[in-house]
mmCIF file of the N, C-alpha and C atoms, coordinates in Angstrom:
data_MODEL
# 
_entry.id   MODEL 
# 
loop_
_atom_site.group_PDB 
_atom_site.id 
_atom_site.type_symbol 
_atom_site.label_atom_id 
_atom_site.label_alt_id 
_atom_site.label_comp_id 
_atom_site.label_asym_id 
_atom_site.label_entity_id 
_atom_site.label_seq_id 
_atom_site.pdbx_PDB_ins_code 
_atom_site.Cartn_x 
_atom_site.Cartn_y 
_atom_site.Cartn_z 
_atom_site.occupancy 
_atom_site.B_iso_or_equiv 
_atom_site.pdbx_formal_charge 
_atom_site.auth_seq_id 
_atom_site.auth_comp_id 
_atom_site.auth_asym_id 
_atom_site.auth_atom_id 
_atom_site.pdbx_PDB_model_num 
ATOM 1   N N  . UNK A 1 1  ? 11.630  11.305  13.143  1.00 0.00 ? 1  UNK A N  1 
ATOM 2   C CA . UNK A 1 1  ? 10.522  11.603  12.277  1.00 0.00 ? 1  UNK A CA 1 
ATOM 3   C C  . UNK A 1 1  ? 9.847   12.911  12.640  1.00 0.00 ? 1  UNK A C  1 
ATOM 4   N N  . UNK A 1 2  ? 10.354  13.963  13.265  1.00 0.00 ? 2  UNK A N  1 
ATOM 5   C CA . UNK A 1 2  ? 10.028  14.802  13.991  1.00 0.00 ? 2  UNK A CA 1 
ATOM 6   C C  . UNK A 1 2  ? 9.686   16.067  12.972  1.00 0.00 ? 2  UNK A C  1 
ATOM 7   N N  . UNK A 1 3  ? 8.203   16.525  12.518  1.00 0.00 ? 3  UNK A N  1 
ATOM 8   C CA . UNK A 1 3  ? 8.060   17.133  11.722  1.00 0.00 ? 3  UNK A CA 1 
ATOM 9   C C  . UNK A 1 3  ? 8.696   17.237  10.271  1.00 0.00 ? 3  UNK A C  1 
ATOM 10  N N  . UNK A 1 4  ? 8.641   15.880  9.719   1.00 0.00 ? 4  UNK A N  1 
ATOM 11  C CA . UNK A 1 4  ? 8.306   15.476  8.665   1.00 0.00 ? 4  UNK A CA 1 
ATOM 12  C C  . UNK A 1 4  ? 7.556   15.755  8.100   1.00 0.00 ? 4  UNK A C  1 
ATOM 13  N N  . UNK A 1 5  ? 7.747   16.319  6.834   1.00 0.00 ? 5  UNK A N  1 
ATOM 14  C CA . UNK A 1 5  ? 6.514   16.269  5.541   1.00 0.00 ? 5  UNK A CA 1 
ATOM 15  C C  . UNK A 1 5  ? 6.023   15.374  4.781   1.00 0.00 ? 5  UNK A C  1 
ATOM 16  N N  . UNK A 1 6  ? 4.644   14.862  4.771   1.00 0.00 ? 6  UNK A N  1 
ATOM 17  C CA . UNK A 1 6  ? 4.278   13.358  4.436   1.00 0.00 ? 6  UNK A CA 1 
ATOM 18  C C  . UNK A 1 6  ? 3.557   13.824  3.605   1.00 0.00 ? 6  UNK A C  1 
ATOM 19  N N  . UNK A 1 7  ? 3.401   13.597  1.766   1.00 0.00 ? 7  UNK A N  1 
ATOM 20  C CA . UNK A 1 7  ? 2.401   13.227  1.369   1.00 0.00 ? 7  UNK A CA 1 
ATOM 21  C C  . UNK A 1 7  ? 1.143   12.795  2.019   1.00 0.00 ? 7  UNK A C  1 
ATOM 22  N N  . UNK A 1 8  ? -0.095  13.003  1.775   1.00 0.00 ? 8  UNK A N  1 
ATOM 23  C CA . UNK A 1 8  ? -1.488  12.456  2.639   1.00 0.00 ? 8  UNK A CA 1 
ATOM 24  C C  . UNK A 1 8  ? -1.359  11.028  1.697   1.00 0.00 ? 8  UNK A C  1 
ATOM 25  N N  . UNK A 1 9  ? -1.495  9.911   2.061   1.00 0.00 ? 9  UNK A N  1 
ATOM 26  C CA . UNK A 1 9  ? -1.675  8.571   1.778   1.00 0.00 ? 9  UNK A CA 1 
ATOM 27  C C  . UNK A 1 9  ? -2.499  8.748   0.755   1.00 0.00 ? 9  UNK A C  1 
ATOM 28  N N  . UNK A 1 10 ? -3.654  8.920   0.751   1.00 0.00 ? 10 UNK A N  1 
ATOM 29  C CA . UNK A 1 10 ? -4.834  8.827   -0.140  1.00 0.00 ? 10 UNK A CA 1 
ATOM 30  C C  . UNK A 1 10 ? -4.156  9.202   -1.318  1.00 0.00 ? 10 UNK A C  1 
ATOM 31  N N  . UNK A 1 11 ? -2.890  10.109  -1.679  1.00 0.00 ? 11 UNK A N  1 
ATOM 32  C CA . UNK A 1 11 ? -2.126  10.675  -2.904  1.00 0.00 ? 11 UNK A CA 1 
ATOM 33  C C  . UNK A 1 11 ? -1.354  10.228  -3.799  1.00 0.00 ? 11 UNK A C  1 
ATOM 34  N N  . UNK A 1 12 ? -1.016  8.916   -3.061  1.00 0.00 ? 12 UNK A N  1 
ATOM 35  C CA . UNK A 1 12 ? 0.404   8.197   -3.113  1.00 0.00 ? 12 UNK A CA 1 
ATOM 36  C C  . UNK A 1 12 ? -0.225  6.722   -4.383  1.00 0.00 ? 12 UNK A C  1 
ATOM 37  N N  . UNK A 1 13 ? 0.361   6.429   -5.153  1.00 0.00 ? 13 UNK A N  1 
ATOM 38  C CA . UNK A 1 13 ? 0.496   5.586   -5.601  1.00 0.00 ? 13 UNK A CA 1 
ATOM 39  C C  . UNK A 1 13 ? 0.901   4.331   -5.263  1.00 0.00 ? 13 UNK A C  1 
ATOM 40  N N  . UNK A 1 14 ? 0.264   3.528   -6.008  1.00 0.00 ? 14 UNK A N  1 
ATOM 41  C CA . UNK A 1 14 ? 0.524   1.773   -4.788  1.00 0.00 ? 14 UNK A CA 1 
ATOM 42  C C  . UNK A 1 14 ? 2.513   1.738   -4.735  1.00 0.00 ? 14 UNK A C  1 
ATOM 43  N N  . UNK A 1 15 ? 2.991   2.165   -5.624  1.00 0.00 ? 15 UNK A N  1 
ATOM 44  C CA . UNK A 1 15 ? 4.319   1.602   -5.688  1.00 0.00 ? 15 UNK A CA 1 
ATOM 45  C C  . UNK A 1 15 ? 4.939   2.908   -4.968  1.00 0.00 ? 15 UNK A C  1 
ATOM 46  N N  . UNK A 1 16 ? 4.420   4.089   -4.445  1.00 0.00 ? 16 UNK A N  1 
ATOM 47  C CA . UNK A 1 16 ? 4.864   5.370   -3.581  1.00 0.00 ? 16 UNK A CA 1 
ATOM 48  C C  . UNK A 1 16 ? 5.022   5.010   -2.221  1.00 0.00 ? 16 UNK A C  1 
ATOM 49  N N  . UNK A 1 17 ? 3.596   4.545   -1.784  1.00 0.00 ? 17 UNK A N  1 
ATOM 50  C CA . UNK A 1 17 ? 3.416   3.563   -0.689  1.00 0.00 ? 17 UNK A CA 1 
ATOM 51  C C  . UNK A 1 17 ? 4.038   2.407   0.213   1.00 0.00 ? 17 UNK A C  1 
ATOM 52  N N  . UNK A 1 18 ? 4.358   1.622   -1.188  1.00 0.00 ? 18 UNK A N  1 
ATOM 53  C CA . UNK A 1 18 ? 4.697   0.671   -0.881  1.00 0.00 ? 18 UNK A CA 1 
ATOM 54  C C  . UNK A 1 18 ? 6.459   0.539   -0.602  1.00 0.00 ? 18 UNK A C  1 
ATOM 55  N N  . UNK A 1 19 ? 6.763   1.578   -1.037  1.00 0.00 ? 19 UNK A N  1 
ATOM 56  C CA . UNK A 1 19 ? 8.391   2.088   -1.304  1.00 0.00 ? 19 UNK A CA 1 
ATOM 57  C C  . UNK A 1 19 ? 8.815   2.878   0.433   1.00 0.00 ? 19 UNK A C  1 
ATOM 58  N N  . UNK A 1 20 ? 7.762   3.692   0.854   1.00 0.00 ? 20 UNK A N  1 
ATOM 59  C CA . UNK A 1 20 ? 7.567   4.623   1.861   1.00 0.00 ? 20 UNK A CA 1 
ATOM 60  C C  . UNK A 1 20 ? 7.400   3.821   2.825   1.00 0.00 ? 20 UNK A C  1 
ATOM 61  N N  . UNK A 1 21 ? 6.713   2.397   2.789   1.00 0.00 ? 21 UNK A N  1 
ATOM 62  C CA . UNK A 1 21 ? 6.636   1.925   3.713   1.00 0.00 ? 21 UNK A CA 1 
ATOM 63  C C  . UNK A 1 21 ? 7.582   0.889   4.098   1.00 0.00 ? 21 UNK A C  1 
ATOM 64  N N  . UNK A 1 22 ? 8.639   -0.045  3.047   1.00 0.00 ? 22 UNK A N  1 
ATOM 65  C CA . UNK A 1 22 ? 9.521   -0.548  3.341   1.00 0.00 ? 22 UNK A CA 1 
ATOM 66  C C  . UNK A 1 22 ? 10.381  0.364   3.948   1.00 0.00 ? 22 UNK A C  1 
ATOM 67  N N  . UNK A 1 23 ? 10.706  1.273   3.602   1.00 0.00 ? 23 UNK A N  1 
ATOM 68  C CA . UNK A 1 23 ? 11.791  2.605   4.274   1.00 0.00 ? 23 UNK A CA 1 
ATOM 69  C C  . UNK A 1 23 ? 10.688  2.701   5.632   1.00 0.00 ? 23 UNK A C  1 
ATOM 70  N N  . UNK A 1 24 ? 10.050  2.850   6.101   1.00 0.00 ? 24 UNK A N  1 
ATOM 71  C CA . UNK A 1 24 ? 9.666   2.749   7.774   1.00 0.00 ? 24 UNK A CA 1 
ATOM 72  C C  . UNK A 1 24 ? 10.075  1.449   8.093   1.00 0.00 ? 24 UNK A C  1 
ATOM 73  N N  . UNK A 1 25 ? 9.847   0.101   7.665   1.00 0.00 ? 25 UNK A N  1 
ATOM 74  C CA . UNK A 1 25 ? 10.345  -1.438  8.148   1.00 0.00 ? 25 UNK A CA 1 
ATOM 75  C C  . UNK A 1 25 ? 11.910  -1.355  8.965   1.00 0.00 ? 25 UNK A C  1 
ATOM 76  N N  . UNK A 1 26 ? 12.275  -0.617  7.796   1.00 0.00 ? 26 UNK A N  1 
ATOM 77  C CA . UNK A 1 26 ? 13.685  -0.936  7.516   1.00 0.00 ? 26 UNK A CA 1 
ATOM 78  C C  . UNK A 1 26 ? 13.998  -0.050  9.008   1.00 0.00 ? 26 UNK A C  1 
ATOM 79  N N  . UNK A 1 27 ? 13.443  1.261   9.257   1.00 0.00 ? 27 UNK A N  1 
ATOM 80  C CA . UNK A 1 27 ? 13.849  2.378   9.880   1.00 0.00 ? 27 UNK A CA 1 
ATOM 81  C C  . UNK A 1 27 ? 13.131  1.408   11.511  1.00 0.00 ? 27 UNK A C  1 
ATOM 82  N N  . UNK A 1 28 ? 11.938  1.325   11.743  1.00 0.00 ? 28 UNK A N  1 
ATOM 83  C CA . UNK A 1 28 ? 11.730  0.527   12.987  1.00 0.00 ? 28 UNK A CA 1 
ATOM 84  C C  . UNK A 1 28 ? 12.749  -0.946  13.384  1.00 0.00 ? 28 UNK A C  1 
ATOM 85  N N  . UNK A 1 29 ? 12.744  -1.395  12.409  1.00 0.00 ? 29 UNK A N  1 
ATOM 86  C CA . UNK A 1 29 ? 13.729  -2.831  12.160  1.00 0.00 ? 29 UNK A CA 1 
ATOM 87  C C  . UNK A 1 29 ? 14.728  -2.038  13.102  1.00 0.00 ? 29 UNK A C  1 
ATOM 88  N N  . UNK A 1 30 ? 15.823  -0.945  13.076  1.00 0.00 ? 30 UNK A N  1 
ATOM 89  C CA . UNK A 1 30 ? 16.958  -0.906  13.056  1.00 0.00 ? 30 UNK A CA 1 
ATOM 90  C C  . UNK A 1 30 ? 16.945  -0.441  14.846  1.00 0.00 ? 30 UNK A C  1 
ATOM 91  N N  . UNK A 1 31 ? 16.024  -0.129  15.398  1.00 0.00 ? 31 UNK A N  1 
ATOM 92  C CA . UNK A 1 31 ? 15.797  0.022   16.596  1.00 0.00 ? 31 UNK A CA 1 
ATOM 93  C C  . UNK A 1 31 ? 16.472  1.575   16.610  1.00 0.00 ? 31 UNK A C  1 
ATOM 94  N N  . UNK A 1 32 ? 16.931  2.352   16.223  1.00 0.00 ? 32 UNK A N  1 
ATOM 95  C CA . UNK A 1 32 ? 17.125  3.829   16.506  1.00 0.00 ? 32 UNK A CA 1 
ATOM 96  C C  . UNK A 1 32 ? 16.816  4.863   16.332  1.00 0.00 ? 32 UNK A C  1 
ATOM 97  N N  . UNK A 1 33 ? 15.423  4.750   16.616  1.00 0.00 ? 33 UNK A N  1 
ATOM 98  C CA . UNK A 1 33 ? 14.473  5.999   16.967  1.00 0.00 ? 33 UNK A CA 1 
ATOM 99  C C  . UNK A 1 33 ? 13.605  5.473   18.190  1.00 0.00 ? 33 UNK A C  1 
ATOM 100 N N  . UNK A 1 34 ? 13.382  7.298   19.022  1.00 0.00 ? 34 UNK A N  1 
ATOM 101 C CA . UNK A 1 34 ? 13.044  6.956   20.020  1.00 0.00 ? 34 UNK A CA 1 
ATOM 102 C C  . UNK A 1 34 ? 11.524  5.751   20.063  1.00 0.00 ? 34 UNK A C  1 
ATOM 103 N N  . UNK A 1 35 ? 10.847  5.864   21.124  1.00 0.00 ? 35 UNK A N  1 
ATOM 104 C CA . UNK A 1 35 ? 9.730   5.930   21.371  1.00 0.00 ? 35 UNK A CA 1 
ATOM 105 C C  . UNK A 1 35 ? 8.363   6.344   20.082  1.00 0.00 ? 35 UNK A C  1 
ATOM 106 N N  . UNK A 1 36 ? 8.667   7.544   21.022  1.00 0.00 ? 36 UNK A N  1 
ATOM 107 C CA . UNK A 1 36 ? 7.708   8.347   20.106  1.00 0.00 ? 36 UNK A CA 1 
ATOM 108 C C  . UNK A 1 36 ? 7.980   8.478   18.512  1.00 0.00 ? 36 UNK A C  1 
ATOM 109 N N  . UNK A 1 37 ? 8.749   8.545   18.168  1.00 0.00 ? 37 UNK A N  1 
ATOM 110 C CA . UNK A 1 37 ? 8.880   8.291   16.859  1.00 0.00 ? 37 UNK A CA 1 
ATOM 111 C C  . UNK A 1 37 ? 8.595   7.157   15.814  1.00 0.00 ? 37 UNK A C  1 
ATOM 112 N N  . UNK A 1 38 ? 8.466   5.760   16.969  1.00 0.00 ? 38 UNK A N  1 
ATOM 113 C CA . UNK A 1 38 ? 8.212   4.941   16.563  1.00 0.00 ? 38 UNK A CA 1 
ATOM 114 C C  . UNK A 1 38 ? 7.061   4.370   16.144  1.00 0.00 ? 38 UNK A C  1 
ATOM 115 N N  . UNK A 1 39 ? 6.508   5.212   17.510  1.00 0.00 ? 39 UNK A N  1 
ATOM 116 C CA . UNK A 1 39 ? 5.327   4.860   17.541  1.00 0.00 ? 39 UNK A CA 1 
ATOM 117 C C  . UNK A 1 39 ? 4.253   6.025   15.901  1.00 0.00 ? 39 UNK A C  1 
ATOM 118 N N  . UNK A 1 40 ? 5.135   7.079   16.016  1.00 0.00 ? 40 UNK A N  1 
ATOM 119 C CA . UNK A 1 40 ? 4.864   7.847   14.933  1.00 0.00 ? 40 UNK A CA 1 
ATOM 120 C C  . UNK A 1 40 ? 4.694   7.070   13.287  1.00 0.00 ? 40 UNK A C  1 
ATOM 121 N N  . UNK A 1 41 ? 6.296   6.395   13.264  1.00 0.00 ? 41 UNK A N  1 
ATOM 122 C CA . UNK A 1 41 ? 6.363   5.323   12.396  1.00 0.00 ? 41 UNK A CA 1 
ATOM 123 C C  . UNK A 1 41 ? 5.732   4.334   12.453  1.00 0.00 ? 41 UNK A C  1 
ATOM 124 N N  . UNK A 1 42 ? 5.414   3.693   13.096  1.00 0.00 ? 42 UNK A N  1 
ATOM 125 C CA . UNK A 1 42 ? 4.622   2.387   13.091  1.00 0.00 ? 42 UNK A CA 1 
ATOM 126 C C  . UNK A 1 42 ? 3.175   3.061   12.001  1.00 0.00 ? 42 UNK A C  1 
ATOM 127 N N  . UNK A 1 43 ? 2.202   4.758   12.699  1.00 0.00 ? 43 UNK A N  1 
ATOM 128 C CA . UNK A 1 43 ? 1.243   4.944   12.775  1.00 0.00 ? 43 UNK A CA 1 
ATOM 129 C C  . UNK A 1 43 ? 1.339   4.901   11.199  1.00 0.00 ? 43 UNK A C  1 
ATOM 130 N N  . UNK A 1 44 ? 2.562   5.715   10.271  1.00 0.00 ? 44 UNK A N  1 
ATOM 131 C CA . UNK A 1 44 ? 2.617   6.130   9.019   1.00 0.00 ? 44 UNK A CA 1 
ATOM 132 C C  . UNK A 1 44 ? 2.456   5.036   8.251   1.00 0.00 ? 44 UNK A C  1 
ATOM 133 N N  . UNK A 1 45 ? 3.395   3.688   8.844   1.00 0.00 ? 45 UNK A N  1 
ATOM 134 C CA . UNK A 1 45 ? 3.422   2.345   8.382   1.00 0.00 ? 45 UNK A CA 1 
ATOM 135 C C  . UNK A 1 45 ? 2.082   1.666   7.858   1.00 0.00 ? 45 UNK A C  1 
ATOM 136 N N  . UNK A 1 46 ? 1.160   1.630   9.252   1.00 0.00 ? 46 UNK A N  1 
ATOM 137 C CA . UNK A 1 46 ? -0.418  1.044   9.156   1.00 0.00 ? 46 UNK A CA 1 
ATOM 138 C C  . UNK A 1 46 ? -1.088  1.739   7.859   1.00 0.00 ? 46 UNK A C  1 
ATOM 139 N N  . UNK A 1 47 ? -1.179  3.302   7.849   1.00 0.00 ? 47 UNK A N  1 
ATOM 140 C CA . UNK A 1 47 ? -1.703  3.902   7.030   1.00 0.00 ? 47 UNK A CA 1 
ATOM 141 C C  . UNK A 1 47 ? -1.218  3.397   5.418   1.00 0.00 ? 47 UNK A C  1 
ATOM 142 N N  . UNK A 1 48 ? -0.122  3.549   5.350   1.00 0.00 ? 48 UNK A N  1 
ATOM 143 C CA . UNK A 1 48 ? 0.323   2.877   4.171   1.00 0.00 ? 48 UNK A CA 1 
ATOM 144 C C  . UNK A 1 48 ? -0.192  1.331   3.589   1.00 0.00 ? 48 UNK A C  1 
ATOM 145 N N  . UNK A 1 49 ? 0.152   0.896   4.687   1.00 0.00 ? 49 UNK A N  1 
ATOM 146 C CA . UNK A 1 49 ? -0.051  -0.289  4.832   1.00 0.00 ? 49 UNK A CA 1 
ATOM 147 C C  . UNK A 1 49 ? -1.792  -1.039  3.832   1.00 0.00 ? 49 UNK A C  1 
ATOM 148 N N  . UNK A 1 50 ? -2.417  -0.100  4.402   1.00 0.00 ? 50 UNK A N  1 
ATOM 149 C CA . UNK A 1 50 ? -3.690  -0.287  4.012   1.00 0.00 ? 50 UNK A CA 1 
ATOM 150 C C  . UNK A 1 50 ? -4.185  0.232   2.720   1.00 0.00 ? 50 UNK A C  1 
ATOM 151 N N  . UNK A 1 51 ? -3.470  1.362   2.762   1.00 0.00 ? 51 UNK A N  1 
ATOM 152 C CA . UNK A 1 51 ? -3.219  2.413   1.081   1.00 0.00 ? 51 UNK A CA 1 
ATOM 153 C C  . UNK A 1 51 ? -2.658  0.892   -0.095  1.00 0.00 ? 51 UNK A C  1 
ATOM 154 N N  . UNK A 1 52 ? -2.087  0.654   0.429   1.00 0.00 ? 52 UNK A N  1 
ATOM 155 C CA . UNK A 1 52 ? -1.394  -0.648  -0.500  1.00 0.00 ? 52 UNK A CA 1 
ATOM 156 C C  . UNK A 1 52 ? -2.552  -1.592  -0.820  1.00 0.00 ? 52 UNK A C  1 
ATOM 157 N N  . UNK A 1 53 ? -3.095  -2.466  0.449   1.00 0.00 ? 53 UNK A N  1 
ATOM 158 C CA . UNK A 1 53 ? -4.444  -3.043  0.084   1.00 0.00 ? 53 UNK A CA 1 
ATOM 159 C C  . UNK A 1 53 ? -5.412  -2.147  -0.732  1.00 0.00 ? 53 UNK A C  1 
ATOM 160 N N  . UNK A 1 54 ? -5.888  -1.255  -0.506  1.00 0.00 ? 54 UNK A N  1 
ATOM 161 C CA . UNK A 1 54 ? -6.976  -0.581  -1.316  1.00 0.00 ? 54 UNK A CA 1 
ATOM 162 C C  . UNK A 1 54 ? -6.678  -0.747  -2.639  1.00 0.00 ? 54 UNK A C  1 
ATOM 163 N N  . UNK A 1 55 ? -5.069  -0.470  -3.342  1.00 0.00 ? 55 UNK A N  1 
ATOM 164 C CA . UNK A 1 55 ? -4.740  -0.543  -4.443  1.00 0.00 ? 55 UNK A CA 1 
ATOM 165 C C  . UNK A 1 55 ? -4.629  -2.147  -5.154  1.00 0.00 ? 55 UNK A C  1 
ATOM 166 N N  . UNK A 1 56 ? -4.284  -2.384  -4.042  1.00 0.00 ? 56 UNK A N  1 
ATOM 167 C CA . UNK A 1 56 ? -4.230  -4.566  -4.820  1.00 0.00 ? 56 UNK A CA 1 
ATOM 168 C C  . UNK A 1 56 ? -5.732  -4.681  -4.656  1.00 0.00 ? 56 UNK A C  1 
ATOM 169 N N  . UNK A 1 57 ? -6.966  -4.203  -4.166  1.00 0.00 ? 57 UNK A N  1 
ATOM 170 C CA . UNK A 1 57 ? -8.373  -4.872  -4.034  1.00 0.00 ? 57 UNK A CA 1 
ATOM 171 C C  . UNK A 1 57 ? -9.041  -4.059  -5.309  1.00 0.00 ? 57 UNK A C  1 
ATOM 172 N N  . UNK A 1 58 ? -8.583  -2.962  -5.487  1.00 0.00 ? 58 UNK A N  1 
ATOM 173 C CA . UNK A 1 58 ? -9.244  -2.173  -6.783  1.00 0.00 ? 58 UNK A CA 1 
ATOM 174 C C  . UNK A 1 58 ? -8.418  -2.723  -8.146  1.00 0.00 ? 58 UNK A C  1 
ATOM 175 N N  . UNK A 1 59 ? -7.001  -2.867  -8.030  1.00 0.00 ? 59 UNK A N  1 
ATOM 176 C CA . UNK A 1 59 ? -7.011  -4.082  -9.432  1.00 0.00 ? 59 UNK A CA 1 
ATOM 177 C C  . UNK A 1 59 ? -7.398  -5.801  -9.332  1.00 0.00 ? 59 UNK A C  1 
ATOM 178 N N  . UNK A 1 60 ? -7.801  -5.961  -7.997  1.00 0.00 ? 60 UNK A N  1 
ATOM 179 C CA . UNK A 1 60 ? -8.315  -7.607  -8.457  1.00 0.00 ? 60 UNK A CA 1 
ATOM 180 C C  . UNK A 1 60 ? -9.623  -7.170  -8.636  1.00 0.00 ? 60 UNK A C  1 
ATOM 181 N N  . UNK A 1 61 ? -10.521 -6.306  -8.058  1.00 0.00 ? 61 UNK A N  1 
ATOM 182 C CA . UNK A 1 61 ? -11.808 -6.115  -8.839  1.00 0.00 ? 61 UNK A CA 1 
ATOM 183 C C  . UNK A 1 61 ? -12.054 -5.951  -10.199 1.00 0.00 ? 61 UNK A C  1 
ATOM 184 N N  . UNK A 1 62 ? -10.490 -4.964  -10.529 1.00 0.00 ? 62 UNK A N  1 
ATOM 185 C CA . UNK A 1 62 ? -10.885 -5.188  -12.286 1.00 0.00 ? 62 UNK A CA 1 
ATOM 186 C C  . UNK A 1 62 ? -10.531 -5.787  -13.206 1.00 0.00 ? 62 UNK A C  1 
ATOM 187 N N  . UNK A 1 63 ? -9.648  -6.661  -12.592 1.00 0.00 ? 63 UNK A N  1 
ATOM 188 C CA . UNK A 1 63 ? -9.096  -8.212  -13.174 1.00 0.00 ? 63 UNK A CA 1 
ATOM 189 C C  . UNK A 1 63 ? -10.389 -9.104  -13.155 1.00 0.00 ? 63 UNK A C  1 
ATOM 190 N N  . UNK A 1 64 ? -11.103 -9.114  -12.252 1.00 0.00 ? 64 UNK A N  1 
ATOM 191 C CA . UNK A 1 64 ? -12.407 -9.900  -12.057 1.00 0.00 ? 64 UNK A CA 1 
ATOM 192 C C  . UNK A 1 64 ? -12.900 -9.218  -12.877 1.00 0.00 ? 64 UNK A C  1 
ATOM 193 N N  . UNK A 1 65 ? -13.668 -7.920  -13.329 1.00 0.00 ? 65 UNK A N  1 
ATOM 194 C CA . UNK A 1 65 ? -14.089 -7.252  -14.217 1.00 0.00 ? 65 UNK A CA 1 
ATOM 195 C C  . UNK A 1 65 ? -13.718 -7.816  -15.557 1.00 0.00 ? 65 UNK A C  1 
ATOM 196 N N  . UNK A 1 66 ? -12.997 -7.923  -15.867 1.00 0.00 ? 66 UNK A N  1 
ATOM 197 C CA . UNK A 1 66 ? -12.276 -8.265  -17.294 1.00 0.00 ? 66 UNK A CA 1 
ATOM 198 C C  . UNK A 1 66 ? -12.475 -9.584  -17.653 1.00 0.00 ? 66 UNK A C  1 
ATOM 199 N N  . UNK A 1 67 ? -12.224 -10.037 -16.692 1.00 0.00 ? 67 UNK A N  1 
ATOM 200 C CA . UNK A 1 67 ? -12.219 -12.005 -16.908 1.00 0.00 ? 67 UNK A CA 1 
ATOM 201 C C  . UNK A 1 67 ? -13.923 -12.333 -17.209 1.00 0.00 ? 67 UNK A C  1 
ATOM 202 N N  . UNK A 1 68 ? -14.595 -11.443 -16.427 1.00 0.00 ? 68 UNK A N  1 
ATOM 203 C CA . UNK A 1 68 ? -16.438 -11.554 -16.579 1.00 0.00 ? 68 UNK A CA 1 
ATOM 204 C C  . UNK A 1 68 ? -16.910 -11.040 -17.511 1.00 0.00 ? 68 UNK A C  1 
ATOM 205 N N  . UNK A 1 69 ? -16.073 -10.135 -18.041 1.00 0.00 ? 69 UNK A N  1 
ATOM 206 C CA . UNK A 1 69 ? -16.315 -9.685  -20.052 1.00 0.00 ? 69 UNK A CA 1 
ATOM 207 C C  . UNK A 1 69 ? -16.314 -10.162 -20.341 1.00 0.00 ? 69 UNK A C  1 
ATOM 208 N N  . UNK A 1 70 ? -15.049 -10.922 -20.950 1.00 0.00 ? 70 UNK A N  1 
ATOM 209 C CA . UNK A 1 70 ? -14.269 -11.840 -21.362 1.00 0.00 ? 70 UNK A CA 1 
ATOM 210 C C  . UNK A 1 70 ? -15.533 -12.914 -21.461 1.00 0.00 ? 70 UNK A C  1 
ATOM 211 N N  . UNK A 1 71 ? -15.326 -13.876 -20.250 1.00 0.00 ? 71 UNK A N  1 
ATOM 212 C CA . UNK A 1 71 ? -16.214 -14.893 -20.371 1.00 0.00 ? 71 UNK A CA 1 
ATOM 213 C C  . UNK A 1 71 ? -17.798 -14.841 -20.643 1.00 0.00 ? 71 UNK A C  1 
ATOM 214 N N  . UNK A 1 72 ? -18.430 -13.442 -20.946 1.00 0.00 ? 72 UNK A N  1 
ATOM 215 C CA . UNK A 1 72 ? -19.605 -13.014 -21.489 1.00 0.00 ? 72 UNK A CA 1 
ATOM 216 C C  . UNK A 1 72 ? -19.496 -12.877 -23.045 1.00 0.00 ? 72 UNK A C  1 
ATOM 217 N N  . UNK A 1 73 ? -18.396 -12.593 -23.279 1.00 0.00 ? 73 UNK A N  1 
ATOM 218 C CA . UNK A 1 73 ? -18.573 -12.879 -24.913 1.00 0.00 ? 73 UNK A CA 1 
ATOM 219 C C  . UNK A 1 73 ? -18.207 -13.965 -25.379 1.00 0.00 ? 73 UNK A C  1 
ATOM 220 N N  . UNK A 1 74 ? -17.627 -15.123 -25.033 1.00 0.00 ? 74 UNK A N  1 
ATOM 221 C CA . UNK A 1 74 ? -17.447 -16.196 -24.902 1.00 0.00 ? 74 UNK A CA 1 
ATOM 222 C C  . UNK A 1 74 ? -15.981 -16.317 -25.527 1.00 0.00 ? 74 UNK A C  1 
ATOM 223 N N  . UNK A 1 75 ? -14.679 -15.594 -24.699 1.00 0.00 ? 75 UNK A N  1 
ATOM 224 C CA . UNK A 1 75 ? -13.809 -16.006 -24.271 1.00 0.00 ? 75 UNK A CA 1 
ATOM 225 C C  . UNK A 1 75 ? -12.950 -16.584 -23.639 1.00 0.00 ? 75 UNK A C  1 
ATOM 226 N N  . UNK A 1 76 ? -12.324 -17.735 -23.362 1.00 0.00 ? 76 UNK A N  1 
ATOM 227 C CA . UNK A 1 76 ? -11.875 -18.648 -22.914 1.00 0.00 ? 76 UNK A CA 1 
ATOM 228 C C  . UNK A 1 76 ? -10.958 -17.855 -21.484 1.00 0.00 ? 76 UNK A C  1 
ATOM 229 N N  . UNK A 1 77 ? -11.107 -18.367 -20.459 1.00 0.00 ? 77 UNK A N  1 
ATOM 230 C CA . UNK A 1 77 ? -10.550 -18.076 -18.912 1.00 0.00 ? 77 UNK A CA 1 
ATOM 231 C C  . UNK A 1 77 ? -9.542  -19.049 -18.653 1.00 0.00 ? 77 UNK A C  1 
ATOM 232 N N  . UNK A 1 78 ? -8.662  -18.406 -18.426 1.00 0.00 ? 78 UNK A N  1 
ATOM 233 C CA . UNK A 1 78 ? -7.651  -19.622 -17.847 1.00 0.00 ? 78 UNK A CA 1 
ATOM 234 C C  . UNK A 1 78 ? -7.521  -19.419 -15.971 1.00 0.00 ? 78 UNK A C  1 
ATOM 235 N N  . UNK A 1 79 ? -7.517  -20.201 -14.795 1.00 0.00 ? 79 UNK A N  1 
ATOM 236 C CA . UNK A 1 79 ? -6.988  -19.737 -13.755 1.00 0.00 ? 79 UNK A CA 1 
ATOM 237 C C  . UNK A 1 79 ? -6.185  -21.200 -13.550 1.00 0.00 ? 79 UNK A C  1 
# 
């Protein structure tokens, strides 16, 4: 992973992310990179990692958003 060019996380789209970060799984999984690289990978992993949550917590907020319209004009909710 040795001077790699990374998109900044904050840029990346949930499914960019989430694609970038199975390809690190897969790449730590396989045990052949050193150390430091791993530890490099692991760091890119977390970051992602969390980039992904931010994106699943900002569409269940606006799934919740919608459903609280919804049930303000007196549309029927299913869960």
């Amino acid at each position: 992973m040795p001077n790699e060019d990374f998109t900044p996380v904050e840029n990346l789209s949930y499914e960019q992310a989430r694609e970038e970060l199975m390809g690190i799984v897969s790449k730590l999984e396989s045990g052949a990179s050193s150390l430091e690289d791993s530890l490099a990978l692991w760091e890119r992993g977390e970051a992602l990692a969390q980039r992904c949550e931010e994106w699943l917590d900002g569409a269940k907020k606006r799934l919740d958003a919608a459903k609280e319209r919804r049930a303000q004009s007196g549309g029927e909710t299913s869960e």
